[in-house]
C-alpha positions in Angstrom: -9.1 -7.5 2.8 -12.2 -6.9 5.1 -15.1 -5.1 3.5 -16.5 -2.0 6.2 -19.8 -0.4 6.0 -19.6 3.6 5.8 -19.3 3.8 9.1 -16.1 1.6 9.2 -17.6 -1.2 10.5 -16.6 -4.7 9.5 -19.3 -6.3 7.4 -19.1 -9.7 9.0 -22.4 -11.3 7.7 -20.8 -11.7 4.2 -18.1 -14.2 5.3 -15.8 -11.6 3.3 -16.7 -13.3 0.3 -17.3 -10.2 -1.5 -13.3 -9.1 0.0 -12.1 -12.0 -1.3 -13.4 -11.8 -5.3 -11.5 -8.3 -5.3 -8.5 -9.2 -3.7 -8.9 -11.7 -6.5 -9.5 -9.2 -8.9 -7.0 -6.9 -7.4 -4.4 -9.9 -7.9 -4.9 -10.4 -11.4 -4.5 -6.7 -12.3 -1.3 -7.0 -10.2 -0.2 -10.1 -12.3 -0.6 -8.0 -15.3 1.2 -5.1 -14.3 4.3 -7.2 -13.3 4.0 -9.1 -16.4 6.3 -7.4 -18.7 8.8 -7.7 -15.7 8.7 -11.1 -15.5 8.7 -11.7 -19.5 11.9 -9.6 -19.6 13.3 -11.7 -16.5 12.6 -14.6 -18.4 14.2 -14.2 -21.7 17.4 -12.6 -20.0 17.2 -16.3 -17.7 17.5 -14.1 -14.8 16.0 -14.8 -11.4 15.1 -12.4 -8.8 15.1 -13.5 -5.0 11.9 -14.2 -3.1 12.2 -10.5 -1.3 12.7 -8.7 -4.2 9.8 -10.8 -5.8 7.2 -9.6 -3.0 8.6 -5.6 -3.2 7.5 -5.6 -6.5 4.2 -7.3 -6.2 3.7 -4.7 -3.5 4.4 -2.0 -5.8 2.2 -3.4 -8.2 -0.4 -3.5 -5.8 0.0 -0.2 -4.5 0.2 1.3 -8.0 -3.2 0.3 -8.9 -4.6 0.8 -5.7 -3.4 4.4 -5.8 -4.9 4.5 -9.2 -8.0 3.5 -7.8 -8.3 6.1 -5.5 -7.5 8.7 -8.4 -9.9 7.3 -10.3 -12.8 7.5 -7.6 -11.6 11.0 -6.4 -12.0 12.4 -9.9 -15.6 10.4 -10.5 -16.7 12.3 -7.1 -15.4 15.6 -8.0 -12.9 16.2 -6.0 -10.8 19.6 -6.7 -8.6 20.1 -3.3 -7.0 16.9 -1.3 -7.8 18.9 1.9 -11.5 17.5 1.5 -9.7 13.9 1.5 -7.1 14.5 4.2 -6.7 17.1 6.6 -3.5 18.4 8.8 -5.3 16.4 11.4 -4.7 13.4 9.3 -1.6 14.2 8.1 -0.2 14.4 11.6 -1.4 11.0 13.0 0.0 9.3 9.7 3.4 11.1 10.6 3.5 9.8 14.1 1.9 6.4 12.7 4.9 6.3 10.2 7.1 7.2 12.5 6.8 4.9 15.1 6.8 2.2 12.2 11.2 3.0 12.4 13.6 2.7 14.8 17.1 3.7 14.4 20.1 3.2 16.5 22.4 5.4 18.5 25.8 5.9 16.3 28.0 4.8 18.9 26.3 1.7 18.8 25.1 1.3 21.8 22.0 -0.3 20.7 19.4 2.9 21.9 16.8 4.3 19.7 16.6 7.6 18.6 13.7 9.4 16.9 14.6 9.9 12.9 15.4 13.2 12.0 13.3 16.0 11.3 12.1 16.6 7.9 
């Protein structure tokens, strides 16, 4: 995590420090939100493989960082999402997204094609 100024610019004079006591924080809240997984994993003597165990924690940690967000939108008053993110934005995360996935030809010929339209 890398902390920015307002402007977007990396705050390097902090040593990230400060980045690293929330992703610290951000961890434990994680850890308890995957908790009750893990219990029930436990007394059912299951395992889970080292992939599945990282998709989870990733959906832990997006969970409560989308919470986050809700949480600061509502404390700032936002009403409409289109004061957040605009069509502008909403096109360049489409193209970001997907260029992110390739998918092959299904001959097999090994050539990508775009995905299909939504």
């Amino acid at each position: 995590m890398k902390l920015v100024d307002q402007d977007g610019n990396e705050m390097t004079s902090k040593k990230n420090e400060e980045a690293q006591a929330l992703e610290k924080q951000m961890a434990e809240m994680a850890h308890k939100v995957l908790e009750p997984i893990m219990t029930k994993l436990q007394l059912a003597n299951q395992q889970i493989g080292q992939e599945q165990l990282m998709q989870i924690s990733s959906m832990a940690h997006q969970m409560i960082f989308n919470r986050m967000i809700f949480n600061l939108i509502q404390k700032v008053g936002v009403k409409d999402m289109s004061e957040l993110v605009d069509e502008n934005d909403l096109e360049e995360l489409k193209t970001s997204f997907s260029n992110q996935f390739k998918f092959g030809s299904p001959e097999g010929q090994g050539q990508d094609q775009e995905p299909p339209q939504a």
